[in-house]
BALOBA-1460 file (C-alpha; in Angstrom, 3 decimals):
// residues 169
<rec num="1" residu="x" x="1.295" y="80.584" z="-49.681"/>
<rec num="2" residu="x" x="3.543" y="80.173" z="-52.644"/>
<rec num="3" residu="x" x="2.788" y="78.192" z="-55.285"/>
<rec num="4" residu="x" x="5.592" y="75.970" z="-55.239"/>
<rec num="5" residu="x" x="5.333" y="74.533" z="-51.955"/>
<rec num="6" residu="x" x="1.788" y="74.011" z="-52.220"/>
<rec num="7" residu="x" x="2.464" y="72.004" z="-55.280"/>
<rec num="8" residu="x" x="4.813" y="69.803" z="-52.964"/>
<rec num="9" residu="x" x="2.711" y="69.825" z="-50.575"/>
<rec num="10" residu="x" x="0.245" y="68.460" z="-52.752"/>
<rec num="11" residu="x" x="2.573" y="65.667" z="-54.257"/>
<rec num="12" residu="x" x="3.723" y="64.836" z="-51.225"/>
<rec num="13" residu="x" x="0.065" y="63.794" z="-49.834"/>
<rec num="14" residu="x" x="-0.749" y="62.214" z="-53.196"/>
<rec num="15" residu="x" x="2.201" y="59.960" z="-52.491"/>
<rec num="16" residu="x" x="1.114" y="59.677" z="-48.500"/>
<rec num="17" residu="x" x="-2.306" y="58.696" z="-49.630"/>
<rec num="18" residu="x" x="-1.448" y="56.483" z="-52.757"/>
<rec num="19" residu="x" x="1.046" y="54.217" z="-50.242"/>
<rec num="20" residu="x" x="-1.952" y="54.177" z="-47.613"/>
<rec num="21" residu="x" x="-4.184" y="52.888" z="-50.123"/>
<rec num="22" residu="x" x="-2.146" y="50.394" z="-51.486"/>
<rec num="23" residu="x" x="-1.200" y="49.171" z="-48.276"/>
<rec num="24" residu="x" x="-5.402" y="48.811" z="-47.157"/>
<rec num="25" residu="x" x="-5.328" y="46.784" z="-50.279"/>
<rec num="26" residu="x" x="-2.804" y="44.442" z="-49.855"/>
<rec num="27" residu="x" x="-4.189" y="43.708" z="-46.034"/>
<rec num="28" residu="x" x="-7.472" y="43.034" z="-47.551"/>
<rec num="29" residu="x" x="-6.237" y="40.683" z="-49.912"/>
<rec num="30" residu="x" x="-4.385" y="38.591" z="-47.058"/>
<rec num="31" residu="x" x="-7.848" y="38.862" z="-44.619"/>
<rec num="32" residu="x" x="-9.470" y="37.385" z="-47.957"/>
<rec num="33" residu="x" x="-7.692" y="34.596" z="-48.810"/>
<rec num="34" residu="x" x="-8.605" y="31.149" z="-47.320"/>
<rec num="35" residu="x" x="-6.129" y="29.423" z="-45.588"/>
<rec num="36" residu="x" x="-5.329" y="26.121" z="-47.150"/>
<rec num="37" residu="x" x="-6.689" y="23.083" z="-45.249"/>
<rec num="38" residu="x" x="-3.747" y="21.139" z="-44.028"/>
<rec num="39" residu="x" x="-4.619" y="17.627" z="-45.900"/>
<rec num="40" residu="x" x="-2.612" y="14.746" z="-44.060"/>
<rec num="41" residu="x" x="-1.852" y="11.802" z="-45.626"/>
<rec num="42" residu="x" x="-4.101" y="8.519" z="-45.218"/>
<rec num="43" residu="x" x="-2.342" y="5.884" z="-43.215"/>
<rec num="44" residu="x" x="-3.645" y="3.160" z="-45.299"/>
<rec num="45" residu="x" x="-2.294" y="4.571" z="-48.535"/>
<rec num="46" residu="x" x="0.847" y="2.520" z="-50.041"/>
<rec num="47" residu="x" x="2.836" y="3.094" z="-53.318"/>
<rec num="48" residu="x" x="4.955" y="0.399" z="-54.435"/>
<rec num="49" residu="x" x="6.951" y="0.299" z="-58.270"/>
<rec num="50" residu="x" x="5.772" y="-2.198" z="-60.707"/>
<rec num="51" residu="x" x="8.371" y="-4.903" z="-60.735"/>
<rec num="52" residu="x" x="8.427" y="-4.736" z="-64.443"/>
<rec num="53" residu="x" x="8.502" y="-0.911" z="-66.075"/>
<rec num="54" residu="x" x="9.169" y="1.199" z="-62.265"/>
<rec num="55" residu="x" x="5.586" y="2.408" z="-63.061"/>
<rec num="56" residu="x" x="3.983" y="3.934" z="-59.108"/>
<rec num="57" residu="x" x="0.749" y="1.968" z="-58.475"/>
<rec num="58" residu="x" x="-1.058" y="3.038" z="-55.082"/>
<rec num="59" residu="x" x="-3.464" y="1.704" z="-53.548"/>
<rec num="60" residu="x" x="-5.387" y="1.712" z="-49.853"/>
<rec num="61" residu="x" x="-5.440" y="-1.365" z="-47.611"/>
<rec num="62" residu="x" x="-7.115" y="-3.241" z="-46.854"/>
<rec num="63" residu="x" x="-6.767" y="-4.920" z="-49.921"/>
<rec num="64" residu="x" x="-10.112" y="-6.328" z="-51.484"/>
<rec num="65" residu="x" x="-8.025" y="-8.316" z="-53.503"/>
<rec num="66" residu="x" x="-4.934" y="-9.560" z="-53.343"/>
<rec num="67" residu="x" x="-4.095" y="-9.525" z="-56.971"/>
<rec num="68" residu="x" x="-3.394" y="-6.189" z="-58.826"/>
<rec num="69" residu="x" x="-1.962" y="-5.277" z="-62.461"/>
<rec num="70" residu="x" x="0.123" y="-2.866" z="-63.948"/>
<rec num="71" residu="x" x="-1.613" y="-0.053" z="-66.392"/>
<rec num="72" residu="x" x="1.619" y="1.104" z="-68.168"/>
<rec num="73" residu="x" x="2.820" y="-2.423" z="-68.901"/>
<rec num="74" residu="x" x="-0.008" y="-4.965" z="-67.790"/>
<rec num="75" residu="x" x="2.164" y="-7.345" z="-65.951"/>
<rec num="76" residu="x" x="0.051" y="-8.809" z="-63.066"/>
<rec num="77" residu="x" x="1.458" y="-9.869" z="-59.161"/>
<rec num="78" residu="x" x="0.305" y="-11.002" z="-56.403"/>
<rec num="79" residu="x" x="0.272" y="-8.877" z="-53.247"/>
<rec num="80" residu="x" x="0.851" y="-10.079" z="-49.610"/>
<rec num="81" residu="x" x="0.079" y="-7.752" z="-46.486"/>
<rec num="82" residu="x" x="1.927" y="-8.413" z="-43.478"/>
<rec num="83" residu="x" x="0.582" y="-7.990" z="-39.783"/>
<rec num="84" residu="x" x="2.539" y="-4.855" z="-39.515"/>
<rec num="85" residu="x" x="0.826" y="-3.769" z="-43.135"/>
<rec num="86" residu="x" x="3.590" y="-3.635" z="-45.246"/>
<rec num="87" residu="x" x="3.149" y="-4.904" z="-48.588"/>
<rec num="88" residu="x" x="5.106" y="-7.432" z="-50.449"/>
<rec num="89" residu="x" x="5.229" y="-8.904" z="-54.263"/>
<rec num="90" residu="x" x="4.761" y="-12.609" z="-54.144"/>
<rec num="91" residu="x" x="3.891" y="-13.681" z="-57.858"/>
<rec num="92" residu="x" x="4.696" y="-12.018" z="-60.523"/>
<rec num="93" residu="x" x="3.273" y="-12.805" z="-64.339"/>
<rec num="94" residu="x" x="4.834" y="-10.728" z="-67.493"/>
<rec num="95" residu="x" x="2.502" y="-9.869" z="-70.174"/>
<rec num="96" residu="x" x="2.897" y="-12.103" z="-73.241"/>
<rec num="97" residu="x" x="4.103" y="-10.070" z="-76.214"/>
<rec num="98" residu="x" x="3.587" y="-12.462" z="-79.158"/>
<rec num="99" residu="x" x="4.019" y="-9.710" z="-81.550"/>
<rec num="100" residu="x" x="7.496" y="-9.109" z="-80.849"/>
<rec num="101" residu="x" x="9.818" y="-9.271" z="-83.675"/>
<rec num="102" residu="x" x="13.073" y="-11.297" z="-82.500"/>
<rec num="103" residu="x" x="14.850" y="-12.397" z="-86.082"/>
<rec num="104" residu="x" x="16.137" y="-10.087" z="-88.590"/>
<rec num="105" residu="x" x="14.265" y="-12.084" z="-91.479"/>
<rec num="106" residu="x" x="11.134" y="-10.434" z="-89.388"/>
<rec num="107" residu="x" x="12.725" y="-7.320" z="-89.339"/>
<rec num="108" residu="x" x="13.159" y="-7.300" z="-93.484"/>
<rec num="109" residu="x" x="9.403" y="-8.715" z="-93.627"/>
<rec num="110" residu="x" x="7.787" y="-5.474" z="-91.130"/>
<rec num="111" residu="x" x="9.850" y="-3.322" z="-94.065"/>
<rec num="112" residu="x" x="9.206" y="-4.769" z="-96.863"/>
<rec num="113" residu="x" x="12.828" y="-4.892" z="-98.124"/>
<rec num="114" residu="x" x="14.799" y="-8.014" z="-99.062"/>
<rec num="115" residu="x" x="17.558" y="-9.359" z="-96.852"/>
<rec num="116" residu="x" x="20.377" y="-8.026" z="-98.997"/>
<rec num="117" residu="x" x="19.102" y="-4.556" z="-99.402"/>
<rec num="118" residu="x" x="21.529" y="-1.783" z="-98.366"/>
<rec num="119" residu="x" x="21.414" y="1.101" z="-95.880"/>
<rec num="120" residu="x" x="19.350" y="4.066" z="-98.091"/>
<rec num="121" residu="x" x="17.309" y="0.964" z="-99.060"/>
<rec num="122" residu="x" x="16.328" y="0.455" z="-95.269"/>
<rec num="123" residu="x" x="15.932" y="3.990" z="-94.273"/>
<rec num="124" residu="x" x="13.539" y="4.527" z="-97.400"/>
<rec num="125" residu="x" x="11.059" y="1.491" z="-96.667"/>
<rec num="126" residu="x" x="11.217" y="2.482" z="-93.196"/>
<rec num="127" residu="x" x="10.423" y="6.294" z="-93.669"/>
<rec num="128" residu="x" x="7.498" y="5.285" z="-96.463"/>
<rec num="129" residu="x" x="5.932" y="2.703" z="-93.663"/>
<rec num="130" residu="x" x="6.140" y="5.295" z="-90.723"/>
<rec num="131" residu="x" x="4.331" y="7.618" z="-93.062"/>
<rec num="132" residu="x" x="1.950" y="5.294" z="-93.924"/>
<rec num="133" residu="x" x="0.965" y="3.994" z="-90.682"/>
<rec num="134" residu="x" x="1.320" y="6.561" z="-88.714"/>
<rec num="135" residu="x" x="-0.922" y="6.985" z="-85.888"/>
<rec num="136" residu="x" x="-1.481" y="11.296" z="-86.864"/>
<rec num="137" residu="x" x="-2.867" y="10.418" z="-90.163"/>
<rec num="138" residu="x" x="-5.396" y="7.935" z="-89.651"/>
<rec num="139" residu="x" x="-6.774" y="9.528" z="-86.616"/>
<rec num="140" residu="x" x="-10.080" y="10.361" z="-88.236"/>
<rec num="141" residu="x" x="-10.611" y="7.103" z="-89.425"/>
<rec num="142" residu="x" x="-11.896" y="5.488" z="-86.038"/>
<rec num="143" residu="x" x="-10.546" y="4.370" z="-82.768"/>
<rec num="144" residu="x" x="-9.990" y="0.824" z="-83.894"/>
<rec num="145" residu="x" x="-8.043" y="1.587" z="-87.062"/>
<rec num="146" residu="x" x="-5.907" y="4.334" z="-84.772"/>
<rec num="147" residu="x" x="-4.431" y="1.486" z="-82.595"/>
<rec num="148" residu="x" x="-3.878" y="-0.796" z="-85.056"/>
<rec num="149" residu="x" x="-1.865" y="1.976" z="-86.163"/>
<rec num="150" residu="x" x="-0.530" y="2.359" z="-83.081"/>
<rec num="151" residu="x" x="0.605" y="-1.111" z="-82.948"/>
<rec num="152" residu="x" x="2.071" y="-1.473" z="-86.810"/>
<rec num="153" residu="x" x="4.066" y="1.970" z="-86.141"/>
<rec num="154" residu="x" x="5.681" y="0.268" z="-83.283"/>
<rec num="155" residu="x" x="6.112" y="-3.283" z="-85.177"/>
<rec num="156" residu="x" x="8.197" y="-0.996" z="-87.679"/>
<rec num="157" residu="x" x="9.835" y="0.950" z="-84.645"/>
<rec num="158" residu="x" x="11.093" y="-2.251" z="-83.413"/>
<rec num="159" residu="x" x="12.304" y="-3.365" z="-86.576"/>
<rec num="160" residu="x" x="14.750" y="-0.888" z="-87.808"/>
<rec num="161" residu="x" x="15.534" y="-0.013" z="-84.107"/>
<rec num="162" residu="x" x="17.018" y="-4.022" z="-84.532"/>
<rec num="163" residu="x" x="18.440" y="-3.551" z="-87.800"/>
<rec num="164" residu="x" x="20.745" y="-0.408" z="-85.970"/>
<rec num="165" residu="x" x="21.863" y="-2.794" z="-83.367"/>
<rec num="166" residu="x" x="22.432" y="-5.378" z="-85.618"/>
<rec num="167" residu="x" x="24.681" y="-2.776" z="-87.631"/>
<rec num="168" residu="x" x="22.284" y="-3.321" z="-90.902"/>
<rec num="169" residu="x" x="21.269" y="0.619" z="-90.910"/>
């Protein structure tokens, strides 16, 4: 037999046997794997939006209660279930935000800058008190001093993002 066409021949089964085995493989894999369980959806599952922020709250009837609240923005409502269990917003009650700034004198106070102060003034005292307060930094220094962070860094927010509106920045 000449050498040559053995060495084809050879290849040639290589190949043969190489696809054969990768095929055995692939069928074994697809015996292998479970099929997924088909899940269906519970009937007494309902999503409705949070009047307020949009937020998705779901929830399962039969309601225990027929109050709920919000966990983005904490506004609370009252829900009402009809006989054909669809679910309506009755009441609703806004959380109280008495830390809002609404004047620009408050605005000047969060940054520590006088009324008159100009632009680089504004963007300085602002820069320094995001730095200062900023929620990365004191991290390490407990959970309660972290969100009152938290809460000063968005005082400050509030207060320059007012001064931009206002044209001040």
């Amino acid at each position: 037999m000449n050498p040559i066409i053995f060495a084809i021949a050879a290849f040639v089964a290589a190949l043969a046997f190489s696809y054969l085995l990768i095929r055995h493989r692939a069928r074994q894999k697809r015996r292998k794997l479970p099929k997924p369980a088909v899940t269906k959806p519970n009937p007494n599952d309902r999503v409705i939006s949070c009047p307020a922020c949009a937020q998705q709250i779901k929830f399962t009837l039969p309601l225990k209660s027929n109050k709920a609240q919000c966990r983005k923005c904490a506004a609370q409502f009252k829900l009402d279930v009809d006989a054909h269990s669809n679910v309506y917003i009755t009441e609703i009650k806004l959380p109280e935000d008495d830390t809002a700034i609404k004047t620009l004198d408050e605005c000047f106070t969060v940054l520590d800058v006088k009324a008159d102060a100009i632009p680089m003034d504004i963007r300085t005292a602002y820069k320094k008190k995001i730095s200062e307060y900023h929620p990365d930094k004191v991290e390490n220094l407990g959970a309660k001093i972290r969100q009152v962070a938290e809460e000063e860094t968005r005082r400050i927010n509030a207060a320059y993002a007012m001064l931009q509106e206002a044209g001040r920045v």
